[in-house]
C-alpha positions in Angstrom: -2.0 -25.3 17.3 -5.3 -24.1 16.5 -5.2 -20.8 14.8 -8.4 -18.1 15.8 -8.7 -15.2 13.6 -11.7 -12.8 13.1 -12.8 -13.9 9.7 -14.1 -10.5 9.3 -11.2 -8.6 10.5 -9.1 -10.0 8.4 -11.3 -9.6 5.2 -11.3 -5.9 6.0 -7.8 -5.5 6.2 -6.9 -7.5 2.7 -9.4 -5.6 1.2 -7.7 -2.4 2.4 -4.6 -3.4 1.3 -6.2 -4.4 -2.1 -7.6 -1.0 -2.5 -4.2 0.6 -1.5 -2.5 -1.2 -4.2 -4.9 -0.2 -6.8 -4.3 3.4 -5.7 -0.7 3.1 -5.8 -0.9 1.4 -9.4 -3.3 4.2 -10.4 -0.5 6.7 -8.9 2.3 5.2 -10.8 0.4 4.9 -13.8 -0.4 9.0 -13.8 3.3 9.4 -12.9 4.6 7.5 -15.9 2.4 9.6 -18.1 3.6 12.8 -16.6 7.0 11.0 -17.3 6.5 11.3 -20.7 6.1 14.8 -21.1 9.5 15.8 -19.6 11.1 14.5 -22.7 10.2 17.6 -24.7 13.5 20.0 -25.0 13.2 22.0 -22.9 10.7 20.4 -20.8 7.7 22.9 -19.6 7.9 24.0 -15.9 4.2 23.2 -15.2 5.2 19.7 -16.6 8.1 19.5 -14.2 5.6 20.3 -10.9 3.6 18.2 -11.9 5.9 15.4 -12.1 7.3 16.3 -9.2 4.1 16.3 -7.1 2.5 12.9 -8.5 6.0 11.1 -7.1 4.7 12.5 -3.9 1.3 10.9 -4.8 3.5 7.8 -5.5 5.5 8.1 -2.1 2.2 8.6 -0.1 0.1 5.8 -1.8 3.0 3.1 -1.1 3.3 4.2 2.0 -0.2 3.5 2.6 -0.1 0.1 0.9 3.5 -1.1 3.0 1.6 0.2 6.7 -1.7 -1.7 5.6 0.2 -5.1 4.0 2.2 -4.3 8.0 -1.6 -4.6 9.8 -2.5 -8.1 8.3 1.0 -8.9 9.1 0.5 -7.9 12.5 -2.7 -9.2 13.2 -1.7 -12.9 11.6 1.6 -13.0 13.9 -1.0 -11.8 16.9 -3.2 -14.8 16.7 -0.4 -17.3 16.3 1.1 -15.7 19.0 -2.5 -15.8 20.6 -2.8 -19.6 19.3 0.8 -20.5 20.7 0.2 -19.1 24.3 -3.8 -21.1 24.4 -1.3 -24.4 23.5 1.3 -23.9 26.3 -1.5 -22.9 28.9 
């Protein structure tokens, strides 16, 4: 089975998905920090939102990262599907 892939295509889509997980490391990273703030006693309020909306930063940015890590999935089980279908014809 020979396996035909746009070379290209692909390359853009891994480095999407490289860039995606930088951003989520760069999101947890910031979240941790904020992390460490809400051990004070009692912790601030601006502390809390802040916390609060970098785990939505967190939830977005892997989000991002699972869909584009999903697209080079996809496209790889497209062309073997592609490759499979050239063999039988």
């Amino acid at each position: 089975m020979t396996l035909m892939i746009d070379a290209t295509d692909l390359k853009e889509q891994l480095a999407a998905s490289d860039r995606a997980h930088k951003a989520l490391s760069q999101a947890r990273e910031r979240w941790l920090d904020l992390q460490v703030k809400l051990f004070a006693i009692p912790p601030a309020p601006a502390d809390v939102t802040a916390c609060n909306e970098q785990q939505r930063v967190v939830d977005e940015a892997k989000a991002h990262y699972e869909y584009c890590l999903g697209y080079v999935a996809a496209s790889l089980r497209f062309a073997i599907l592609q490759a499979e279908n050239r063999q039988t014809a």
